[in-house]
C-alpha positions in Angstrom: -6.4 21.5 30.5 -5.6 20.2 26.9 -5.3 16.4 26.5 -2.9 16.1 23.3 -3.6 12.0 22.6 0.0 10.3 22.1 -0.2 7.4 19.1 2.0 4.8 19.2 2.5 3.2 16.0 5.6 0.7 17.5 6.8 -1.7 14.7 8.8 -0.7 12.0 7.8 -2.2 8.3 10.0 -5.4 7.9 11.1 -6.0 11.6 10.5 -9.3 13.3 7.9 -9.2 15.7 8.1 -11.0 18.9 4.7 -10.5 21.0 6.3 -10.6 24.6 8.6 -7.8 23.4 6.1 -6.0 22.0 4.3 -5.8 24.9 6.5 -5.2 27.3 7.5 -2.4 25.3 4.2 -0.9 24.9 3.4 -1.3 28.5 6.0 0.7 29.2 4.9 3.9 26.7 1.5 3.6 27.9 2.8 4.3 31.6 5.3 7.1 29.8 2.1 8.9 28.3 0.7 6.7 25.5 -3.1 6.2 25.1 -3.6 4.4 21.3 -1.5 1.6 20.0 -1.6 1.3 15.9 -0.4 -2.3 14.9 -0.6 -3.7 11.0 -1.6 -7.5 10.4 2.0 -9.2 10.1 3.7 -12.4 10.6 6.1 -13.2 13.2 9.0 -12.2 10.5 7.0 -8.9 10.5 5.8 -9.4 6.9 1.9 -8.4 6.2 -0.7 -10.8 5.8 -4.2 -11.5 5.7 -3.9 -13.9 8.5 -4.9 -11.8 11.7 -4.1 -14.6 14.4 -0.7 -13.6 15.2 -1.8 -9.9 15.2 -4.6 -11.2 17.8 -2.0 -12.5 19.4 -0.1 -9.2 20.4 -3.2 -7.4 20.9 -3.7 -9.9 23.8 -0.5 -10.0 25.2 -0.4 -6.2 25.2 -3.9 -5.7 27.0 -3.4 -8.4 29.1 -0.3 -6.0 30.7 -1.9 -2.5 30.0 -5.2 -0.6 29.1 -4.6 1.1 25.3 -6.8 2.1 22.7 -6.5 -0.7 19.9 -6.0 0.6 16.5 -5.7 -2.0 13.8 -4.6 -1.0 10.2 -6.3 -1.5 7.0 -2.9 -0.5 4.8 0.4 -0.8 3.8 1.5 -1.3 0.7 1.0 -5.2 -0.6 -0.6 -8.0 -3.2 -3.6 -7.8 -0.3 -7.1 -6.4 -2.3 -9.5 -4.4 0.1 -11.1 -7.1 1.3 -8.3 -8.8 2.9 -6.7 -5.8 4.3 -10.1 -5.4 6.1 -9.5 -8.7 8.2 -8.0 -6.7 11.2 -11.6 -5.4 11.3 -12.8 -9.0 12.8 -10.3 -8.6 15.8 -12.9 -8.3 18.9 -11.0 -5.8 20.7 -10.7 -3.3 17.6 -12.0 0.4 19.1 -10.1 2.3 15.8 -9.0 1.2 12.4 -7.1 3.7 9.9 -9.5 4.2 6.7 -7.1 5.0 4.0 -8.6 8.3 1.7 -7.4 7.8 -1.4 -3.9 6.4 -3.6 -0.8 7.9 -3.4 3.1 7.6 -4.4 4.1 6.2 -1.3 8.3 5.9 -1.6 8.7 3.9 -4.8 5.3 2.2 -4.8 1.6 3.1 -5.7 -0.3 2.8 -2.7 -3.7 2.0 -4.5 -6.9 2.9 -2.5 -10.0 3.4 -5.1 -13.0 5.0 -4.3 -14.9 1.5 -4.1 -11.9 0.5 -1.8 -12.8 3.7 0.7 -16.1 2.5 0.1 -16.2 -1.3 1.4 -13.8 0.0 4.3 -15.6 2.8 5.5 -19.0 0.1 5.5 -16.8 -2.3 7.1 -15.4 -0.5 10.0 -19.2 1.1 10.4 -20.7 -2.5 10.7 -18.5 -3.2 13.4 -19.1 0.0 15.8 -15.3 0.8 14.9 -14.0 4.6 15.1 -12.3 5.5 11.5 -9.2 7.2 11.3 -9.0 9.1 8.2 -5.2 8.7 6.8 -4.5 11.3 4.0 -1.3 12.2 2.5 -2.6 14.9 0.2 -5.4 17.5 0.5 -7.2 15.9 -2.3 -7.6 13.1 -0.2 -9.9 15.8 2.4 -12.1 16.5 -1.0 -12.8 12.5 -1.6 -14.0 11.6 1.8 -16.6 14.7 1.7 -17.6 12.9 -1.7 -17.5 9.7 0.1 -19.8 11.4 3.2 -22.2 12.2 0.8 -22.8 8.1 0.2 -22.4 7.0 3.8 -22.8 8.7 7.1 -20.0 9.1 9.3 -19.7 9.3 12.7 -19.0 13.2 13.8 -16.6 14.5 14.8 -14.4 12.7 12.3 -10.8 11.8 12.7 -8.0 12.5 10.3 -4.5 11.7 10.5 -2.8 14.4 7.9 0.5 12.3 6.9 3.8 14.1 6.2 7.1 13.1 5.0 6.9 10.4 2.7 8.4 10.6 -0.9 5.5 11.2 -3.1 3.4 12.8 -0.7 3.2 15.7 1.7 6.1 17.0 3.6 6.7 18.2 7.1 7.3 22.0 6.4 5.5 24.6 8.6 3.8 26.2 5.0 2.7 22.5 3.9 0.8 21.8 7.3 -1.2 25.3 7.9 -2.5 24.2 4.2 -3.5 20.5 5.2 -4.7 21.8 8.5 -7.0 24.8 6.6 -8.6 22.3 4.7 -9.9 20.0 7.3 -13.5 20.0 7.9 -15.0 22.2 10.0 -15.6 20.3 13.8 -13.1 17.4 12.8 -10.7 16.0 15.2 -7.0 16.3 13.3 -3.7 14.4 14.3 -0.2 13.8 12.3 1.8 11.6 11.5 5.7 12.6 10.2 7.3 9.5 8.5 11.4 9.7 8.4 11.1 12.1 11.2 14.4 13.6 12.0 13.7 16.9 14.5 10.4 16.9 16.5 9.9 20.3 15.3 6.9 19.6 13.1 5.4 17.9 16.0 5.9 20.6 18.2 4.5 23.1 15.3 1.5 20.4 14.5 0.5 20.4 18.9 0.6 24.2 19.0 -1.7 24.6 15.8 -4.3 22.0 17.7 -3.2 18.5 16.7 -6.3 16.4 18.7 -3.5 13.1 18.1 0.1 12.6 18.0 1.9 9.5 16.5 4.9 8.3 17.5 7.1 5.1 17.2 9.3 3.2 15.2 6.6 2.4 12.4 7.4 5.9 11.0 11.0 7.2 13.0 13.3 5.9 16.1 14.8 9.4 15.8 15.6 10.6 19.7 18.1 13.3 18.7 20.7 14.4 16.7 23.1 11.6 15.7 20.8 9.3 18.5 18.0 6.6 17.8 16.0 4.8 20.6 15.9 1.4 21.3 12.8 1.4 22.5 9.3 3.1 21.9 8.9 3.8 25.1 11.6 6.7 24.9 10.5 8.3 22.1 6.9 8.6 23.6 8.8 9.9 26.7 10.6 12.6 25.1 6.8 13.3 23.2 4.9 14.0 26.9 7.8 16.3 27.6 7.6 18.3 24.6 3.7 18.4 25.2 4.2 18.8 29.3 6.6 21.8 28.4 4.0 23.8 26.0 1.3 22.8 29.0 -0.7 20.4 28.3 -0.9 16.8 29.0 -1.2 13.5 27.6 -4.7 11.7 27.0 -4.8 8.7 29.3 -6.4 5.8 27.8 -9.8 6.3 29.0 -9.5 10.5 28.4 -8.6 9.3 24.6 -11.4 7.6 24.2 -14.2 10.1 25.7 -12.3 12.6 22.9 -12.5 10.3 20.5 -16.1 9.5 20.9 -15.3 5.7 21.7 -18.0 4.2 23.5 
Protein backbone atom coordinates (compact mmCIF):
# COMPACT_ATOMS: atom_id res chain seq x y z
CA UNK A 1 0.00 0.00 0.00
CA UNK A 2 0.92 3.72 -0.57
CA UNK A 3 2.67 5.53 2.35
CA UNK A 4 1.59 9.36 1.71
CA UNK A 5 4.41 10.99 4.45
CA UNK A 6 2.34 13.66 6.65
CA UNK A 7 4.69 16.97 7.42
CA UNK A 8 4.15 18.83 10.20
CA UNK A 9 5.29 22.28 10.02
CA UNK A 10 3.57 23.28 13.76
CA UNK A 11 4.46 27.02 14.68
CA UNK A 12 3.00 29.76 13.12
CA UNK A 13 5.51 32.90 12.12
CA UNK A 14 5.36 35.34 15.17
CA UNK A 15 3.78 32.95 17.87
CA UNK A 16 5.42 32.41 21.22
CA UNK A 17 6.91 29.21 21.49
CA UNK A 18 6.77 27.28 24.65
CA UNK A 19 8.86 23.86 24.32
CA UNK A 20 6.62 21.73 26.66
CA UNK A 21 3.63 22.78 24.50
CA UNK A 22 5.22 22.21 21.62
CA UNK A 23 5.86 18.89 22.41
CA UNK A 24 3.15 17.73 23.80
CA UNK A 25 1.49 18.86 20.83
CA UNK A 26 3.59 17.10 18.44
CA UNK A 27 3.52 13.91 20.33
CA UNK A 28 0.14 13.93 19.85
CA UNK A 29 0.17 14.35 15.73
CA UNK A 30 2.82 11.93 15.47
CA UNK A 31 0.49 9.19 17.23
CA UNK A 32 -2.50 10.83 14.82
CA UNK A 33 -0.37 10.06 11.64
CA UNK A 34 2.66 12.43 11.48
CA UNK A 35 6.11 11.21 10.57
CA UNK A 36 8.42 14.74 9.94
CA UNK A 37 8.39 17.68 12.17
CA UNK A 38 9.67 21.10 10.26
CA UNK A 39 10.66 23.68 12.98
CA UNK A 40 12.58 27.33 12.07
CA UNK A 41 15.42 28.65 14.54
CA UNK A 42 13.34 31.13 16.85
CA UNK A 43 13.29 32.54 20.17
CA UNK A 44 11.03 31.83 22.93
CA UNK A 45 8.88 35.02 21.62
CA UNK A 46 8.89 32.96 18.35
CA UNK A 47 11.05 35.53 16.56
CA UNK A 48 13.94 33.97 14.18
CA UNK A 49 17.47 34.00 15.09
CA UNK A 50 20.77 32.68 14.56
CA UNK A 51 20.95 31.33 17.93
CA UNK A 52 19.86 27.57 17.58
CA UNK A 53 19.92 26.70 21.45
CA UNK A 54 16.39 27.16 22.14
CA UNK A 55 15.48 25.40 18.79
CA UNK A 56 17.74 22.52 20.32
CA UNK A 57 15.77 22.79 22.97
CA UNK A 58 12.34 21.73 21.45
CA UNK A 59 13.94 19.27 19.25
CA UNK A 60 14.77 17.48 22.62
CA UNK A 61 11.86 17.85 24.40
CA UNK A 62 9.90 16.61 21.43
CA UNK A 63 12.11 13.35 20.80
CA UNK A 64 12.42 12.80 24.20
CA UNK A 65 8.34 12.12 24.07
CA UNK A 66 8.12 10.67 20.39
CA UNK A 67 10.20 9.27 17.37
CA UNK A 68 9.84 12.05 14.30
CA UNK A 69 11.83 12.90 11.46
CA UNK A 70 13.69 16.26 12.40
CA UNK A 71 13.50 18.87 9.75
CA UNK A 72 15.20 22.06 10.57
CA UNK A 73 14.78 25.19 8.20
CA UNK A 74 17.27 27.25 6.48
CA UNK A 75 14.53 30.24 5.56
CA UNK A 76 12.13 32.65 6.40
CA UNK A 77 12.29 35.85 5.52
CA UNK A 78 14.95 38.05 7.90
CA UNK A 79 18.35 40.37 8.28
CA UNK A 80 19.99 36.61 8.69
CA UNK A 81 22.80 36.14 5.47
CA UNK A 82 23.13 32.44 4.27
CA UNK A 83 25.48 31.61 6.64
CA UNK A 84 23.56 32.14 9.61
CA UNK A 85 20.42 30.78 8.46
CA UNK A 86 22.57 27.55 8.06
CA UNK A 87 23.18 27.25 11.86
CA UNK A 88 20.12 24.83 12.31
CA UNK A 89 22.44 22.58 10.21
CA UNK A 90 24.82 22.12 13.46
CA UNK A 91 21.75 20.63 15.42
CA UNK A 92 22.98 16.76 16.00
CA UNK A 93 19.73 15.36 15.50
CA UNK A 94 19.06 17.11 12.06
CA UNK A 95 17.95 14.04 9.39
CA UNK A 96 16.34 16.99 6.77
CA UNK A 97 16.83 20.60 6.22
CA UNK A 98 14.70 22.68 3.59
CA UNK A 99 17.21 24.05 0.79
CA UNK A 100 15.54 27.11 -0.45
CA UNK A 101 15.78 27.14 -4.73
CA UNK A 102 15.88 30.42 -5.56
CA UNK A 103 14.18 34.27 -4.52
CA UNK A 104 10.82 35.00 -4.63
CA UNK A 105 8.01 37.74 -3.74
CA UNK A 106 6.98 36.13 -0.68
CA UNK A 107 3.73 38.35 0.70
CA UNK A 108 5.21 41.91 0.83
CA UNK A 109 8.86 40.92 1.06
CA UNK A 110 11.68 39.62 -1.21
CA UNK A 111 12.72 36.47 -0.02
CA UNK A 112 16.40 36.66 -1.39
CA UNK A 113 18.12 33.20 -2.02
CA UNK A 114 21.15 33.79 -4.75
CA UNK A 115 22.65 31.13 -6.57
CA UNK A 116 25.84 31.37 -4.24
CA UNK A 117 23.23 31.20 -1.38
CA UNK A 118 21.82 27.55 -2.89
CA UNK A 119 25.28 27.02 -3.22
CA UNK A 120 26.89 27.21 0.37
CA UNK A 121 23.48 25.41 1.58
CA UNK A 122 23.29 22.67 -0.56
CA UNK A 123 27.46 22.05 0.55
CA UNK A 124 26.36 22.56 3.93
CA UNK A 125 23.60 20.28 4.43
CA UNK A 126 25.85 17.60 2.12
CA UNK A 127 28.78 17.90 4.73
CA UNK A 128 26.64 16.93 7.39
CA UNK A 129 24.89 13.63 5.80
CA UNK A 130 21.62 15.83 5.88
CA UNK A 131 18.65 14.97 3.35
CA UNK A 132 17.71 18.39 1.34
CA UNK A 133 14.33 19.40 0.84
CA UNK A 134 14.01 21.36 -2.22
CA UNK A 135 11.49 24.40 -1.44
CA UNK A 136 10.29 26.09 -4.76
CA UNK A 137 7.64 28.43 -5.21
CA UNK A 138 8.00 28.84 -9.02
CA UNK A 139 8.96 26.44 -11.77
CA UNK A 140 11.94 28.42 -12.46
CA UNK A 141 13.04 27.47 -9.29
CA UNK A 142 13.05 23.38 -10.87
CA UNK A 143 15.36 24.88 -13.80
CA UNK A 144 18.07 26.44 -11.11
CA UNK A 145 18.62 23.42 -9.04
CA UNK A 146 19.30 21.30 -12.42
CA UNK A 147 21.91 24.26 -13.00
CA UNK A 148 22.94 23.92 -9.48
CA UNK A 149 23.19 19.66 -9.97
CA UNK A 150 25.48 20.25 -12.56
CA UNK A 151 28.10 21.95 -9.77
CA UNK A 152 27.35 19.54 -6.91
CA UNK A 153 26.04 16.12 -6.73
CA UNK A 154 22.89 15.39 -5.07
CA UNK A 155 21.67 12.74 -3.41
CA UNK A 156 18.89 10.76 -5.79
CA UNK A 157 16.04 10.55 -5.56
CA UNK A 158 15.67 14.26 -4.69
CA UNK A 159 13.02 15.86 -2.64
CA UNK A 160 11.04 18.89 -3.56
CA UNK A 161 8.41 20.63 -1.70
CA UNK A 162 6.43 22.61 -4.72
CA UNK A 163 4.92 25.63 -2.56
CA UNK A 164 1.42 27.13 -3.25
CA UNK A 165 -0.49 29.97 -2.06
CA UNK A 166 1.59 32.68 -1.17
CA UNK A 167 1.20 36.21 -2.66
CA UNK A 168 3.83 36.49 -5.17
CA UNK A 169 4.20 33.00 -5.91
CA UNK A 170 2.36 30.00 -7.08
CA UNK A 171 -1.24 29.31 -6.27
CA UNK A 172 -3.14 26.30 -5.20
CA UNK A 173 -5.36 25.80 -8.48
CA UNK A 174 -5.66 22.32 -9.97
CA UNK A 175 -4.08 23.93 -13.62
CA UNK A 176 -1.12 25.62 -11.57
CA UNK A 177 -0.10 22.21 -9.83
CA UNK A 178 -0.28 19.64 -12.93
CA UNK A 179 2.35 22.41 -14.37
CA UNK A 180 4.63 22.36 -11.17
CA UNK A 181 4.14 18.67 -10.95
CA UNK A 182 5.14 18.16 -14.99
CA UNK A 183 8.24 19.87 -14.48
CA UNK A 184 9.67 17.92 -11.73
CA UNK A 185 12.62 15.80 -12.52
CA UNK A 186 12.15 12.57 -13.69
CA UNK A 187 12.65 9.85 -10.46
CA UNK A 188 12.22 12.83 -7.86
CA UNK A 189 10.27 12.41 -4.72
CA UNK A 190 7.57 15.62 -4.77
CA UNK A 191 5.50 16.96 -1.74
CA UNK A 192 3.34 20.39 -1.21
CA UNK A 193 2.97 22.67 0.79
CA UNK A 194 -0.41 25.20 0.51
CA UNK A 195 0.14 28.42 2.67
CA UNK A 196 -3.27 30.27 3.76
CA UNK A 197 -4.92 27.04 3.08
CA UNK A 198 -8.61 27.38 3.29
CA UNK A 199 -10.24 23.91 1.77
CA UNK A 200 -8.09 20.76 1.79
CA UNK A 201 -9.03 20.34 -1.74
CA UNK A 202 -5.60 21.02 -3.21
CA UNK A 203 -4.25 18.52 -0.85
CA UNK A 204 -6.57 15.94 -1.76
CA UNK A 205 -5.84 16.86 -5.61
CA UNK A 206 -1.82 17.10 -4.80
CA UNK A 207 -2.16 13.06 -2.85
CA UNK A 208 -4.09 11.67 -5.84
CA UNK A 209 -1.60 13.08 -8.53
CA UNK A 210 1.35 11.24 -6.28
CA UNK A 211 2.43 13.76 -3.59
CA UNK A 212 5.50 11.48 -1.88
CA UNK A 213 4.96 14.35 1.31
CA UNK A 214 2.19 16.25 2.85
CA UNK A 215 2.58 19.43 5.09
CA UNK A 216 0.44 20.35 7.48
CA UNK A 217 0.20 22.69 10.58
CA UNK A 218 -0.17 25.98 11.81
CA UNK A 219 3.21 27.37 10.17
CA UNK A 220 1.22 27.68 6.87
CA UNK A 221 -2.98 27.25 7.93
CA UNK A 222 -5.00 26.17 11.32
CA UNK A 223 -7.93 25.90 8.75
CA UNK A 224 -10.16 22.61 10.09
CA UNK A 225 -13.33 23.70 8.18
CA UNK A 226 -15.51 26.18 7.10
CA UNK A 227 -15.82 29.05 9.54
CA UNK A 228 -13.53 26.50 12.12
CA UNK A 229 -9.77 26.64 13.04
CA UNK A 230 -7.96 24.10 15.27
CA UNK A 231 -6.40 24.63 18.40
CA UNK A 232 -4.08 22.26 17.97
CA UNK A 233 -1.87 20.51 15.24
CA UNK A 234 -2.66 17.53 16.19
CA UNK A 235 -6.33 17.90 14.68
CA UNK A 236 -5.46 19.12 11.53
CA UNK A 237 -2.99 16.19 10.95
CA UNK A 238 -5.98 14.08 12.12
CA UNK A 239 -8.38 15.24 9.70
CA UNK A 240 -5.08 14.86 6.95
CA UNK A 241 -4.78 10.66 7.73
CA UNK A 242 -8.50 10.63 7.07
CA UNK A 243 -8.54 12.28 3.88
CA UNK A 244 -5.55 9.98 2.94
CA UNK A 245 -7.18 6.72 4.84
CA UNK A 246 -10.41 7.54 2.73
CA UNK A 247 -8.62 7.68 -0.90
CA UNK A 248 -6.68 4.29 0.58
CA UNK A 249 -3.61 4.80 1.55
CA UNK A 250 -1.87 5.30 4.70
CA UNK A 251 0.38 7.51 6.57
CA UNK A 252 4.29 6.99 6.60
CA UNK A 253 5.30 6.10 10.19
CA UNK A 254 8.36 7.63 11.17
CA UNK A 255 10.64 4.92 10.37
CA UNK A 256 8.56 4.08 6.79
CA UNK A 257 9.40 8.04 6.10
CA UNK A 258 12.64 7.66 6.38
CA UNK A 259 13.30 4.27 4.30
CA UNK A 260 11.28 6.55 1.43
CA UNK A 261 13.21 9.24 2.01
CA UNK A 262 16.42 7.55 1.77
CA UNK A 263 17.47 8.58 5.39
CA UNK A 264 19.98 6.42 6.74
Amino acid sequence: MRKVIISLAPVAAGTPVDKYTLAEDVEKSVAAGASMCHLHCRRPDGSLTPDITYMSECFDEILRRTDVVVQVSTGGVSDMNIRERCNPLDYKRAESASLNGGTTNLGEAVYINSFDDIRYCAKAVYERNILPETEVFDIGMLHNMELVKKELPFQEPRLFNLVFGHKGGMQPTPEMLAAFVSFVPKDSLWGVTHFGRDNWTFLAMAIAMGATVVRIGFEDSAYLSPKKTAEHNWQVVEKLAALIRAMGLEPAAPEEARSILGIK
